[in-house]
C-alpha positions in Angstrom: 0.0 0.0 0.0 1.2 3.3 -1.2 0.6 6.2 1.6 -0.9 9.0 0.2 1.6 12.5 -0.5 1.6 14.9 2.5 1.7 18.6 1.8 4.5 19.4 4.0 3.8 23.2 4.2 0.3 22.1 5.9 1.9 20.1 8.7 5.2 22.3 9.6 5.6 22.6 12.7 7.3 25.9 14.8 9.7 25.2 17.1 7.2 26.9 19.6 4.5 25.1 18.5 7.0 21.6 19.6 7.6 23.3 23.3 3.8 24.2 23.9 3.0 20.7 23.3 5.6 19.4 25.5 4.6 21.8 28.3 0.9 20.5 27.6 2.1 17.1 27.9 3.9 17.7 31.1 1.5 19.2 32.9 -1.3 16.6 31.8 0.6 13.6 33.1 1.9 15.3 35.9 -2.3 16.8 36.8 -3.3 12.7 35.5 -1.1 11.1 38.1 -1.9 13.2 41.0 -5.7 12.6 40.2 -5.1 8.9 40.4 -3.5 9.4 43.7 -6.1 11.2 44.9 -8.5 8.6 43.5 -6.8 5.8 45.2 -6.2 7.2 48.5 -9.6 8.8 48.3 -11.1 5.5 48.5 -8.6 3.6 50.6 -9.4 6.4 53.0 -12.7 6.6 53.1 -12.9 2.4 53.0 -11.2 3.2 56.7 -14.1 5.6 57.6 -11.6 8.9 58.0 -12.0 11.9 55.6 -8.2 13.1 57.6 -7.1 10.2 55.2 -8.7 11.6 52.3 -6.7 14.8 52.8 -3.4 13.6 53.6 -3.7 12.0 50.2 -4.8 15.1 48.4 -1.4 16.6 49.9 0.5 13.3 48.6 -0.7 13.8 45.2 0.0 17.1 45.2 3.7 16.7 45.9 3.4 13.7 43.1 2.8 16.3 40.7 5.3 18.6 41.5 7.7 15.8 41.7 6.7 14.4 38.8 6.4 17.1 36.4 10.2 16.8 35.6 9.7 13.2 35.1 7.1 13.4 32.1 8.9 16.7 30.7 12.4 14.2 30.7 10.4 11.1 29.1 8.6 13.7 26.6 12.1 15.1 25.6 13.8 12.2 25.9 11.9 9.4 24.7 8.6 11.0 23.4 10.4 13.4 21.0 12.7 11.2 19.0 9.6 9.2 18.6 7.4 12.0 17.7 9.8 13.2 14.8 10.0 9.9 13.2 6.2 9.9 13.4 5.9 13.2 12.0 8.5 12.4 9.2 6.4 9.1 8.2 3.4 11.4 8.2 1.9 9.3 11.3 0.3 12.8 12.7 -3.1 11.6 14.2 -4.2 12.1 17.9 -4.8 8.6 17.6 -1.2 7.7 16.6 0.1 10.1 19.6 -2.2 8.5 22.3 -0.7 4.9 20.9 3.3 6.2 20.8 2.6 7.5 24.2 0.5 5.0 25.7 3.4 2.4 24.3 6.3 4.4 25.1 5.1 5.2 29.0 4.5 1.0 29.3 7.6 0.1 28.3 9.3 2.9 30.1 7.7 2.5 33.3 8.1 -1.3 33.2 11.5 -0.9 32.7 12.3 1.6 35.2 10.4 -0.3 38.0 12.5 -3.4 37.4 15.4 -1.2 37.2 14.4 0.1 40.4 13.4 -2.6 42.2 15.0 -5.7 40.6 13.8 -8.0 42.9 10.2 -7.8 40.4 12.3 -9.7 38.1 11.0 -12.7 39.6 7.3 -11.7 38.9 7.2 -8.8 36.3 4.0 -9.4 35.8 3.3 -7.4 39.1 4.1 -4.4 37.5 1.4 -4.9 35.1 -1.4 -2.6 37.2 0.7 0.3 37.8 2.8 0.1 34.5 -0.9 0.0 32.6 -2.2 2.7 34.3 0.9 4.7 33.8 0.2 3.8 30.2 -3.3 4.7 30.2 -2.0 8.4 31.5 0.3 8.0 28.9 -1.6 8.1 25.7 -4.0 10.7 26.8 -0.3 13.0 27.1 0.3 11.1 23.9 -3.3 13.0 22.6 -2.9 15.8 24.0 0.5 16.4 22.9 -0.2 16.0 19.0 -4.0 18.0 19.6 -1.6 21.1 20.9 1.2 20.7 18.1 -1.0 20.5 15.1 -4.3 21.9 16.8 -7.5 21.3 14.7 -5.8 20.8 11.5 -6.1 17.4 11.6 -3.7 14.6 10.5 -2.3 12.7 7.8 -2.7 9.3 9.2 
């Protein structure tokens, strides 16, 4: 199958368009993660009958977003932007494409990074598979969100 031509003037992208989108990106994994933690310890908290849980846990997943914004900018410039350019130069420019690279990208990162942290999951990697899927579920929605704020409503090749 032969792709069809992209019109390469239509899908440029400014070097400040690129940023924005990383900065997007960021900020949505980073405000993702902390609403998970919230969710979580919401309802571990409140299984325990104490609403002081429920805000030690908003204060937890506040500090998990602080903390982790320089995590998803690093994987976004690290990992997501090589990616992103080879994607861009196939003409692979979809939201949907962006939520699968990220969504991909953030399981295979996080799975590798827990074992790397913890190496004694070796044994059973497959215990990694709840937090490194929701990880990956977060993600591909940075994954969409990222290519929505590079190449806004234009839409995309493929």
């Amino acid at each position: 199958m032969d792709a069809a031509p992209t019109d390469r003037r239509a899908s440029a992208l400014s070097p400040g368009r690129v940023a924005g989108a990383v900065v997007t990106g960021t900020f949505t994994g980073s405000g993702l993660l902390a609403a998970a933690i919230v969710v979580v310890v919401a309802i571990a908290g409140l299984m325990q009958g104490g609403f002081q849980a429920f805000w030690n846990g908003v204060v937890v997943a506040f500090l998990f977003f602080l903390f982790s914004l320089p995590v998803w900018a690093g994987g976004l410039i690290l990992v997501g932007l090589p990616g992103w350019a080879a994607l861009h130069a196939l003409g692979w420019r979809s939201r949907g494409v962006g939520a699968g690279f990220g969504g991909a990208a953030t399981l295979i990162v996080s799975w590798i990074l827990g074992l790397g942290l913890n190496p004694s999951l070796a044994d059973e990697p497959w215990g990694l598979l709840p937090i490194a899927g929701g990880l990956a579920l977060i993600g591909a929605v940075v994954g969409w969100v990222t290519a929505r704020a590079a190449y806004g409503s234009q839409g995309a090749d493929r």
